[in-house]
C-alpha positions in Angstrom: 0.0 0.0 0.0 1.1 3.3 -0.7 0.6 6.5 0.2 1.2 10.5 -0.6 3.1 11.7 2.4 2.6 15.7 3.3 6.2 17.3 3.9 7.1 18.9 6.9 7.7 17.2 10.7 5.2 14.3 11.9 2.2 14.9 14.1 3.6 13.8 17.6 1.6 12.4 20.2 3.1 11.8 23.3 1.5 8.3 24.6 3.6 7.8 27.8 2.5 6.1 30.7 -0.6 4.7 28.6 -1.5 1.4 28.1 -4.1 0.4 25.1 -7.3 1.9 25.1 -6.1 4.9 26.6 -3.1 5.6 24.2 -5.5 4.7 20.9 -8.2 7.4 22.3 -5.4 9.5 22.6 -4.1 9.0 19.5 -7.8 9.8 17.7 -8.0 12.4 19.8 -4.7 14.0 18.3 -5.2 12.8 15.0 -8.5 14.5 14.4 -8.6 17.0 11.9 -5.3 15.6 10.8 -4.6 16.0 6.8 -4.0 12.8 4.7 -0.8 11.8 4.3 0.2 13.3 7.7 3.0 11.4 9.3 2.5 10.4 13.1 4.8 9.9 15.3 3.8 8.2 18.5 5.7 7.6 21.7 4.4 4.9 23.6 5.6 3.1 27.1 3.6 0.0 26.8 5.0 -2.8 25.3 1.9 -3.8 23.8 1.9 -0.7 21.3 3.5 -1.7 18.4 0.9 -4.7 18.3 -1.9 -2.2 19.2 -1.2 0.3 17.0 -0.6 -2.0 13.7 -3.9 -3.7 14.5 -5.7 -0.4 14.8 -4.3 1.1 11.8 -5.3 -2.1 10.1 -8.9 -1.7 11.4 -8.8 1.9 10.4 -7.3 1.8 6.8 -4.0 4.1 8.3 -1.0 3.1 7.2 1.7 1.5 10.2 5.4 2.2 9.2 6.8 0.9 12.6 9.4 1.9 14.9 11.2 4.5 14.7 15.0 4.5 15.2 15.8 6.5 18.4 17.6 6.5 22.1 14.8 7.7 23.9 13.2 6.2 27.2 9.7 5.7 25.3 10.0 4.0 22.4 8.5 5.7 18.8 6.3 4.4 16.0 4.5 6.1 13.1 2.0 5.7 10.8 0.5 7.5 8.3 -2.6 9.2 8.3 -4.6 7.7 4.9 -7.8 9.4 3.3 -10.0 6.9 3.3 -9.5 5.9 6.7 -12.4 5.1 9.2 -12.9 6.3 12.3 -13.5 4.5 15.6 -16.0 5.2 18.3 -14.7 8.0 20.5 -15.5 5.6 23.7 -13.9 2.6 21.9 -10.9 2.5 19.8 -11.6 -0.9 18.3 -15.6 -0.4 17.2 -15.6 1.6 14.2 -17.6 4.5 14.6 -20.8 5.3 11.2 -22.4 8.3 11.7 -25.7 8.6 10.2 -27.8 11.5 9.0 -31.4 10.7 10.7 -34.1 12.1 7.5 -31.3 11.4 5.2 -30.8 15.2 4.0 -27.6 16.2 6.5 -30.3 18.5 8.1 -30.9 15.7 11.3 -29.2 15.3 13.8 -25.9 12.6 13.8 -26.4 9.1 15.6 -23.5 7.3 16.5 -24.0 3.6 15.1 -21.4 0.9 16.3 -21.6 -2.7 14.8 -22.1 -5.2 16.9 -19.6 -8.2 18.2 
């Protein structure tokens, strides 16, 4: 998979002390808004976030690079932020999130629609 990378320095989200759940809401949290192609750079404590953060991109449709070489205390990995990626329920990092128009003409309010198991 490729994909156009945006120039200038990654989006960096500091994920620190987090463990999974917590450090993927994080990371959606940071990411929102974020232009295709931006490059994110995460910093993550838990030794579970490489795994976690490959499987969400996968889930998502963003695209995992992996570690990053450093000598930090918190290891880094990126990924890049693709445009036809999905986004997850802002309670849930692993349920993606479909919001729906109720009367079908964008003037009704959003519901939140999460699939089921």
């Amino acid at each position: 998979m490729t994909a156009s990378v945006r120039q200038g320095p990654p989006l960096a989200v500091d994920g620190s002390g987090l463990l999974c759940v917590t450090l993927l809401l994080r990371v959606r949290r940071e990411i929102d808004g974020a232009p295709p192609g931006t490059v994110v750079h995460v910093k993550a404590t838990d030794p579970a976030a490489p795994l976690d953060l490959s499987a969400w991109s996968h889930l998502t449709g963003h695209i995992y690079l992996g570690p990053v070489p450093g000598d930090g205390i918190a290891a880094t990995y990126a990924f890049v932020v693709a445009e036809s990626a999905q986004r997850t329920d802002p309670g849930s990092p692993w349920r993606l999130d479909t919001v729906v128009s109720a009367g079908g003409d964008g003037a009704g309010s959003a519901i939140h629609q999460t699939p089921g198991p």
